[in-house]
C-alpha positions as CSV (number, residue, x, y, z in Angstrom):
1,X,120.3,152.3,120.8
2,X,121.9,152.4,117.2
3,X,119.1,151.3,114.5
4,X,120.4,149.6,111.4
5,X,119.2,150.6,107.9
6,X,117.1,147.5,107.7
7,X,115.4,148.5,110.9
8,X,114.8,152.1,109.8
9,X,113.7,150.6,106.4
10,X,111.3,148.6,108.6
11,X,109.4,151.5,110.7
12,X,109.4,153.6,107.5
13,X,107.6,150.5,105.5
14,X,105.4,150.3,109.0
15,X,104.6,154.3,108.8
16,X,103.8,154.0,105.4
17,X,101.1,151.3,105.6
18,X,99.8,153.0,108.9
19,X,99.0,156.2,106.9
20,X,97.6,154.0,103.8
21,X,95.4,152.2,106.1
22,X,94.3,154.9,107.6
23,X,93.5,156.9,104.6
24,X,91.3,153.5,103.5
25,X,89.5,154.0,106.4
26,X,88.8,157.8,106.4
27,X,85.6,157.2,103.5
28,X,84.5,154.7,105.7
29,X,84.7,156.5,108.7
30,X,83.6,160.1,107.6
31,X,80.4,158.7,106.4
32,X,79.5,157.5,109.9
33,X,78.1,160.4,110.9
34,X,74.6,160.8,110.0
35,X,73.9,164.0,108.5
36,X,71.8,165.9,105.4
37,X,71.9,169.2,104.2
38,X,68.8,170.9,102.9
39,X,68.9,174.4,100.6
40,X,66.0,176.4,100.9
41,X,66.4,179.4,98.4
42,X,64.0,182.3,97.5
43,X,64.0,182.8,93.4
44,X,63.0,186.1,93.3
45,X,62.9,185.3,89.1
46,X,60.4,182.6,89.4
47,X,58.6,184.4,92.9
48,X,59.4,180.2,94.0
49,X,61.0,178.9,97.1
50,X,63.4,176.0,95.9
51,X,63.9,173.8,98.0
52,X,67.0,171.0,97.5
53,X,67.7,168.1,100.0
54,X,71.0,166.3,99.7
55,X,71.2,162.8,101.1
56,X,73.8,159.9,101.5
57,X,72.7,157.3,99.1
58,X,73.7,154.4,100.9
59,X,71.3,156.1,103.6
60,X,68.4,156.7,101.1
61,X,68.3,153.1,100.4
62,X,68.4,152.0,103.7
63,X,65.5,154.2,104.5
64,X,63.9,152.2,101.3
65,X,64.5,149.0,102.0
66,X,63.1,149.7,105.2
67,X,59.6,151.0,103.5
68,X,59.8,148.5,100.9
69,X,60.6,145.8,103.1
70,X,63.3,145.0,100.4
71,X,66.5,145.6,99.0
72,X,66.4,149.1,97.0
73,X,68.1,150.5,94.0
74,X,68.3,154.0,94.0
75,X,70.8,154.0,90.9
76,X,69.3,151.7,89.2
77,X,65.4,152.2,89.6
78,X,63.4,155.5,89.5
79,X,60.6,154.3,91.5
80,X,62.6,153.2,94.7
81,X,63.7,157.6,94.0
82,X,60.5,157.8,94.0
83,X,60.0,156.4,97.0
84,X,62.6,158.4,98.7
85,X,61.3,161.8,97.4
86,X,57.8,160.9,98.7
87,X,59.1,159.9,102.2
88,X,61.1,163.2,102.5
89,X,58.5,165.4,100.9
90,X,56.3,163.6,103.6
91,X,58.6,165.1,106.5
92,X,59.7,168.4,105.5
93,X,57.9,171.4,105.9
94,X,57.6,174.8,105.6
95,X,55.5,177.3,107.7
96,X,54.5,181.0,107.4
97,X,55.7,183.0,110.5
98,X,51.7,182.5,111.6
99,X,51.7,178.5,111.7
100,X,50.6,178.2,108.0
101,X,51.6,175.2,106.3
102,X,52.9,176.3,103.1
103,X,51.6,173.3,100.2
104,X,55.4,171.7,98.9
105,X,55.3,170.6,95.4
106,X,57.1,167.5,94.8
107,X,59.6,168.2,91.7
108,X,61.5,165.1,91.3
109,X,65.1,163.9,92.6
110,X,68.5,163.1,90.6
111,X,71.7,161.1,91.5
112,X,74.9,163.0,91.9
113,X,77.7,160.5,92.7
114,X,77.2,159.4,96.1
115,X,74.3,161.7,96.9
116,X,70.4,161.7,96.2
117,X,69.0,164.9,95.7
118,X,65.3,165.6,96.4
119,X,63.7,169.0,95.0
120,X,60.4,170.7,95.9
121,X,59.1,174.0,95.5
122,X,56.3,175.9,96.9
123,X,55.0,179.8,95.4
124,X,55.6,183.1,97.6
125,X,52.6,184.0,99.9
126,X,50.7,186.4,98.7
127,X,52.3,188.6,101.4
128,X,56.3,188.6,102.0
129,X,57.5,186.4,104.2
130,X,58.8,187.9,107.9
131,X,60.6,184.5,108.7
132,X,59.7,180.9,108.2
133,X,59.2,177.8,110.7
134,X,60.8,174.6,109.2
135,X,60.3,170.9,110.2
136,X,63.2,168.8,109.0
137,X,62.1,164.9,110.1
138,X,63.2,162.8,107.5
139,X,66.0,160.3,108.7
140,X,65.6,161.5,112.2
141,X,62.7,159.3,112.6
142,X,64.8,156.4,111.7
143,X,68.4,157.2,113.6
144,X,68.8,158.7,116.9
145,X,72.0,160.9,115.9
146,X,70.4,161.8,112.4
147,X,71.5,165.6,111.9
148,X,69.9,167.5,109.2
149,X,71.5,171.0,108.6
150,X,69.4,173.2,106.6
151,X,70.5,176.6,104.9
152,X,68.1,179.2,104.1
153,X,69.4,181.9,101.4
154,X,67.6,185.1,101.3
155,X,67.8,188.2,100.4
156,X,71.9,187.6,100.0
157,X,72.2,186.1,103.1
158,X,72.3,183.1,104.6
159,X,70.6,181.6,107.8
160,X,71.3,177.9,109.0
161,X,68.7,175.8,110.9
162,X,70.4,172.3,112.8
163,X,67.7,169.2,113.7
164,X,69.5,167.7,115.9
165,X,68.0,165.7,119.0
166,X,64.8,166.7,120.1
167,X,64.2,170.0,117.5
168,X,61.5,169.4,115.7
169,X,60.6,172.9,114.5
170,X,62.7,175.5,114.2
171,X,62.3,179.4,113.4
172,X,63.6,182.3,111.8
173,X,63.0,185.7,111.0
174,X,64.4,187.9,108.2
C-alpha cells in the first residue's frame, strides 16, 4: 500500500497529539499513587533527631477537609497546616530499641510547591541509640494503598523503612 504525503502528514499530526496527550496525562497519573517520604536524620551538631515528612498537598487537604469537615487551604491558611502537622505528629513515632516512646516536638510545617512539609524533633537519649522502632500511620489510616517510605540517615549511612499494607512498626538496628 503506497501512502500519500497527506496520509503520512496525517499519522505524523496523529503521533504527535498521542505523545502530547499523553505527556498531559503523566502529572495526573504519576500522582495517583499514594505515597510520602519521611527523613529522619541524627544532627550530631545540635545532639537532635530531625525529623522531615514530605506530603502531596492535594493529599494534605484532603486529609483536612476530612478533619475539618470542610474545604481546606493549606496555601492559603496556616491553621488548616496546622492541622495537618498535628494529625501527622499524632501518627508518627519514634521508639528506643527497648519500646520507649521517644516525646516528638512539633516544629512547624512550610509549603514547597506541590508538597507540605512537616518537621519535628526529638533530643538524643541519654544513651546512644542501637536502632530505633518507627510507626509511620498518617495517611494510611485514611487510604488502603497509602505508602509511606521513610529514610533514616545515620552515621553516613542510610537505612529505609516502607509502611506499606499491614506494617505498622518497623525496626532497625545500627
Amino acid at each position: 500500500m503506497t501512502r500519500t504525503p497527506d496520509d503520512q502528514r496525517t499519522r505524523r499530526t496523529l503521533i504527535v497529539i498521542s505523545i502530547l496527550l499523553s505527556s498531559l496525562a503523566l502529572p495526573l497519573s504519576a500522582h495517583q499513587m499514594r505515597a510520602a517520604m519521611t527523613t529522619v536524620l541524627f544532627n550530631e551538631r545540635t545532639e537532635r533527631i530531625e525529623i522531615m515528612h514530605r506530603f502531596f498537598l492535594h493529599d494534605a487537604e484532603q486529609v483536612v477537609g476530612q478533619i475539618a469537615g470542610r474545604g481546606a487551604d493549606l496555601v492559603g491558611t496556616a491553621d488548616d497546616r496546622q492541622r495537618f502537622a498535628i494529625y501527622v505528629h499524632e501518627r508518627f513515632e519514634i521508639y528506643a530499641p527497648d519500646g520507649e516512646r521517644l516525646p516528638l516536638e512539633l516544629r512547624g510545617t512550610e509549603l514547597d510547591g506541590e508538597f507540605l512539609w512537616v518537621y519535628q524533633t526529638v533530643a538524643f537519649p541519654a544513651l546512644r541509640l542501637s536502632g530505633l522502632q518507627i510507626s509511620h500511620r498518617a495517611l494510611r489510616d485514611i487510604w488502603d494503598d497509602q505508602v509511606n517510605t521513610v529514610n533514616v540517615e545515620h552515621t553516613g549511612s542510610v537505612r529505609t523503612l516502607t509502611f506499606r499494607g499491614a506494617a505498622t512498626r518497623l525496626s532497625l538496628s545500627f
